[in-house]
Steps between C-alpha positions, in 0.01 A plus 500: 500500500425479100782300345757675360481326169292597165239216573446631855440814372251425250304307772469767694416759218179270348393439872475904553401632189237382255514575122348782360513758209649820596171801416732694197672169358184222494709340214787400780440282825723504826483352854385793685421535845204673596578713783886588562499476859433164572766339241721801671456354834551147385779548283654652826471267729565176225819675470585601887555838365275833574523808351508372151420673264134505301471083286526695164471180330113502662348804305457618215613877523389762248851620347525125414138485394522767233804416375349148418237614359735734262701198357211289426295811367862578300637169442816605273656676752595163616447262183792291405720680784672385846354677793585584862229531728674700786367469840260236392316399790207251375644510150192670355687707262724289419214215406354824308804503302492172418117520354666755304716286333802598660818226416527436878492730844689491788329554785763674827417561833685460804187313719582137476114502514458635172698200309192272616205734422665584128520104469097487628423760274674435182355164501153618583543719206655232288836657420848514674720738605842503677586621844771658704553619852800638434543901562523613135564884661840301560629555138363643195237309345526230246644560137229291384220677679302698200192616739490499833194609686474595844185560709436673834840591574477843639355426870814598651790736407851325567340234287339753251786655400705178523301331192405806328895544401513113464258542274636813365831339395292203328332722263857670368579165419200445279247330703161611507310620850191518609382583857125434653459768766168608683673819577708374785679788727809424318473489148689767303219587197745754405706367149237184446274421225143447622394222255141451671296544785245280678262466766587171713262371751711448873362465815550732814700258657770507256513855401294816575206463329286292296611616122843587425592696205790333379782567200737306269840707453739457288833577540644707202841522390746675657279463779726593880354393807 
């Protein structure tokens, strides 16, 4: 079994991934596995546990990808400001963000896992961001938060609709939203801005097909979930 500590999981994340540049955000470099279901199997049986769900930490997926790519392409969305990145996974966004010039980023997700590949990453990348596991669905988010970007979050509707109003709330306040979403089954277009569009190279094992036209939404005011 992997450790339960921060150091055991950052041995096991550079033992199973290598470091490479994601295809839409070259400027940006992450411990990525190469195929998801060996690291799936591994992570499974390091932690006694099957039926877990996909290492998220281990890809680089396309909602994340594009919105990436629109922060460094649009750096003062971000300049100067203190930034969520929601669901964070391998922190790319969030190490976007900070190439952007944002003041600093918290990185949240509720895998453990994800604390040791933002640590890998940010440092491959030369910059640091915070981290939390805790459920930030559990109250409303952070006074302080002034963007908060969330990638990939609409693979599943309970959860879907869960953030969406989290989300939703966070933007009356004042905070700015984006979204990165390579039209997942559950993402409400209806009442977003479409700030761009791209075309993200995948692979068929993580979703359908080889390209994925993917957006960047923003989240307008008076926005309701």
């Amino acid at each position: 079994m992997i450790p339960a500590t921060p150091l055991g999981r950052r041995d096991f994340i550079a033992a199973n991934t290598r470091l490479q540049r994601p295809p839409h955000v070259a400027e940006i470099e992450l411990h990525l596995a190469d195929e998801i279901t060996p690291i799936w199997k591994l992570t499974e049986e390091a932690l006694e546990e099957i039926g877990l769900p996909p290492p998220f930490w281990a890809f680089a997926w396309a909602g994340g990808q594009a919105l990436a790519r629109y922060l460094i392409d649009n750096p003062k969305i971000v300049a100067g400001k203190r930034v969520i990145d929601f669901a964070a996974g391998s922190g790319m966004v969030g190490i976007a963000a900070m190439k952007a010039g944002a003041r600093d980023v918290l990185c949240a997700d509720i895998d453990a896992y994800c604390e040791a590949a933002v640590a890998l990453n940010a440092r491959a990348n030369g910059v640091t961001c915070a981290f939390t596991d805790c459920d930030l669905l559990e109250a409303p988010a952070p006074a302080w938060a002034e963007v908060i970007l969330a990638g990939d979050i609409c693979y599943e509707k309970p959860l879907a609709e869960r953030v969406l109003a989290w989300l939703a709330a966070a933007r009356t306040r004042g905070a700015v939203v984006l979204i990165g979403d390579p039209g997942r089954s559950y993402f409400p277009r209806a009442g977003l801005e479409k700030l761009a569009e791209y075309q993200v190279p995948t692979t068929r094992e993580l979703e359908d097909m080889a390209v994925k036209k993917t957006s960047v939404w923003a989240l307008p005011s008076g926005y309701e979930a």
